[in-house]
C-alpha positions, 0 to 999 in steps of 0.5 A: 879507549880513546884518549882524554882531550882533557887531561895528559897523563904522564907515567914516572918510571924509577928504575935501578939496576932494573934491567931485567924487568924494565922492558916487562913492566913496559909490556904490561902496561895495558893496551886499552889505557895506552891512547891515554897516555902522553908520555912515559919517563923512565928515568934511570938512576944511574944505574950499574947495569944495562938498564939504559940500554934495555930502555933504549932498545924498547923505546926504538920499537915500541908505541909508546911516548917513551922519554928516556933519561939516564941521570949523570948521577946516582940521585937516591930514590926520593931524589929520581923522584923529584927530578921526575916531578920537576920535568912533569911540571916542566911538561905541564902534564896534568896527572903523573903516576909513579911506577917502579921498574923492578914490577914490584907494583903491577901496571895493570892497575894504571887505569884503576890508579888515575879514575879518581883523579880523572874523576876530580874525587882526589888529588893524590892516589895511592894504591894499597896493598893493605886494603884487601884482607890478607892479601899482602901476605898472600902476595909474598911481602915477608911477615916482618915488612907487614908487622912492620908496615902495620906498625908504622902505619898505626904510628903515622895515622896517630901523630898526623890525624889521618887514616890511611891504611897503608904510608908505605906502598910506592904506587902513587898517582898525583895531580900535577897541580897539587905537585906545584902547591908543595915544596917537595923538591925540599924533601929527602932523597932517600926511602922516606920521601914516600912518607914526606911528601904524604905529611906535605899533602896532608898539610896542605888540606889535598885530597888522598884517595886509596885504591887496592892493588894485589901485592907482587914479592918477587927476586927483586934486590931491596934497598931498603934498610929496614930499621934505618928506614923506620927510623927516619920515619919517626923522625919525619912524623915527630918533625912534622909535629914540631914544625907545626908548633914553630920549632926548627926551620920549616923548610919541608912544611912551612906554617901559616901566616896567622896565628891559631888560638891556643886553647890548651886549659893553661895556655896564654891566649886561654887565660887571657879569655878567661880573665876578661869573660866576665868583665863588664863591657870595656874598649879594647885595642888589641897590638899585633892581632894577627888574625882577630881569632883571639878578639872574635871571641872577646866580641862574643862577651862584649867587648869592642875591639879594635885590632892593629897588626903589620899586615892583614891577615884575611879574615881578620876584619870580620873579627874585630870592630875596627882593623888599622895596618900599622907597623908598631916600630914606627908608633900606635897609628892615630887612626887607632883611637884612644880613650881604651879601658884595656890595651892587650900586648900579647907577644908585642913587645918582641917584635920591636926594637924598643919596648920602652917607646911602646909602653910610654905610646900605651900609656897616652892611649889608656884612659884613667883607671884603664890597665895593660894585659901583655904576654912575653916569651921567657928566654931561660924556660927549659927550651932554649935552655936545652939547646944553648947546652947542647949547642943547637941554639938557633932560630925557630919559626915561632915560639920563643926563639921565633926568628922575628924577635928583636929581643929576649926577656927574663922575668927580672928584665920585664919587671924592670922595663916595667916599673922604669916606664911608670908601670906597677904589675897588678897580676902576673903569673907563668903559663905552660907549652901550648901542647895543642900545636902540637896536634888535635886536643887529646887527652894526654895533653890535659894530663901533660898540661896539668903537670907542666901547670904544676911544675910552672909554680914551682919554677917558674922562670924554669918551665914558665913558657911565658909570663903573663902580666897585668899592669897599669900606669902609677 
């Protein structure tokens, strides 16, 4: 087999302790697929044994394009990993396999492992050991790492929306460019980088293609604990659920610039939709409009709309009549216009360094009889209740504790910004979680939603997540 002119391909060997089986996972992997390759990185993780030396004396004698490294530190498995990535990127290969040196994964495969990605069918390929019926067993994984796989994999494929049948096999093959788009470098250095970097490509819209490869259990030492493990595991997935919603700092799973429709039944943005649906034809100026996906759907019972935000977001002018880039600290733009019937602060007022300049600009822009529809996060729901309590009060990445919030409001300091400015509040009600961040709508949400809904009523400056308030000028 000749070698691809297109493509060079990169093979990551893990090793540790491997010693004793490192020169035959070399020796197996296949002749014909050999020409394809333009080099091999065994990376040895500091081992305790003579796997360097094993390594060393193979690459002395052997065709194949053998780089050698012997970190000066053990770096865990997820660590060996990123280094080896790192120095693929370094290379500017175009494909990199990851195969362990212990032979738990068979390097007859290889071909089988890197046709999608040659195919340009996937970006990431991952072989199973799950895909054929029985034959983890049959291959020696004990029973209580195939219940256990089965488990967490039912688990992942449920919180993540996706559909793999195996989360856990270490025989990968990725796209080098598909490597770059991630920040796997963030991503733990332990077992459970396998499952991070899945959720990262996940996120990332990557294309995931299994193929089966036979199960192989030999008298290889593991060192995995399996219920630490397991744990981390959860603890990536509910992670990654809440990094999507904004909570904590993004670091391994980063959220998009714009802002998604919340359309949870008793969600701000919802209720906001349902007020003006029947509404006659009316001249809105919607601050902070993001991406208009919220004024898409106000055009669609129409509305006109004209959408100022700090930044263009793309899509956004598509969305909205007229689209002017502004920041709001420094006033609402001439270009804007006035004369609105309606003007929507929805989330605004946060953002600035002083709330009361926006409201008296809002009132010069509203024409007689015209009125404000604003959202504001409450500081004292439960949340950050929670984590002041527990001592872990710190910024999030959206949400009430969004890290580009300038100020905090309670319910009793809203209505007095409010009623200062010459405002009297026509409606104001608390809306609940936007559980739909959360992950696909399902239907424990509307059951969730309508508990929260309920206990909104009763306690509302408790389990309000915002206010949502109607006012117009005295």
């Amino acid at each position: 087999m000749a070698k691809s002119p297109d493509k060079k391909i990169g093979i990551l060997i893990v090793a540790y302790n491997a010693a004793n089986t490192l020169a035959s996972v070399l020796d197996r992997i296949p002749e014909d697929f050999r020409p394809q390759i333009t080099e091999v990185m065994v990376s040895d993780d500091h081992s305790q044994d003579a796997t360097y030396l094993v390594g060393l004396g193979y690459q002395q004698t052997s065709d194949l394009p053998i780089t050698l490294i012997r970190q000066p530190k053990n770096l865990g498995y997820g660590g060996n990993q990123i280094a080896g990535y790192e120095l693929a990127i370094e290379q500017e290969l175009d494909i990199v396999v990851l195969l362990h040196g212990d032979g738990q994964y068979a390097p007859e495969c290889l071909p089988d492992i890197v046709a999608p990605l040659l195919e340009g069918k996937a970006d990431a390929v991952f072989g199973s050991r799950m895909m054929t019926k029985g034959g983890a067993l049959k291959g020696g994984m004990p029973y209580y790492k195939f219940v256990g796989n089965k488990i967490l994999t039912t688990f992942e494929n449920a919180a993540l929306g996706t559909d793999l049948s195996e989360f856990h096999s270490g025989y990968r093959a990725y796209r080098v460019d598909a490597l770059k788009q991630i920040p796997f470098s963030k991503n733990s250095k332990g077992f459970n980088f396998d499952t991070q970097i899945i959720i990262q490509l996940h996120d990332a819209g990557q294309r995931i293609v299994e193929v089966p490869i036979p199960t192989y259990y030999g008298d290889e030492i593991s060192y995995v604990n399996g219920m630490g493990y397991a744990g981390a595991i959860t603890r990536d997935v509910i992670s990654y659920r809440l990094q999507k919603a904004g909570f904590g700092d993004g670091k391994r799973v980063p959220i998009r610039e714009s802002y998604d429709v919340k359309d949870t039944f008793n969600s701000s943005h919802e209720r906001v939709l349902s007020m003006l649906s029947s509404r006659p034809k009316s001249k809105i100026l919607d601050l902070g409009c993001s991406g208009g996906l919220v004024d898409s759907r106000l055009r669609n019972f129409g509305h006109e709309v004209v959408g100022v935000d700090i930044a263009e977001v793309a899509g956004v002018r598509g969305n909205v009549d007229v689209f002017v880039e502004a920041n709001l600290d420094e006033g609402i733009p001439a270009e804007a216009g006035s004369n609105f019937d309606l003007v929507l602060a929805c989330d605004v007022l946060e953002h600035l360094r002083k709330p009361s300049d926006m409201l008296k600009e809002i009132r010069t822009c509203l024409r007689p009889g015209g009125s404000v529809i604003m959202t504001i996060p409450n500081v004292v729901h439960w949340y950050p209740r929670f984590r002041t309590l527990t001592g872990t009060l710190d910024y999030d990445q959206r949400g009430i504790l969004d890290e580009t919030h300038l100020r905090f409001f309670t319910r009793r300091s809203l209505l007095k910004l409010i009623k200062s400015e010459g405002f009297e509040v026509t409606s104001f009600e608390a809306t609940g979680l936007p559980l739909d961040i959360l992950g696909s709508p399902k239907r424990w949400h509307r059951w969730v939603a309508g508990l929260e809904s309920m206990l909104t009523g009763l306690w509302p400056t408790l389990f309000g997540y915002q206010f949502l308030l109607e006012v117009t000028p005295k």
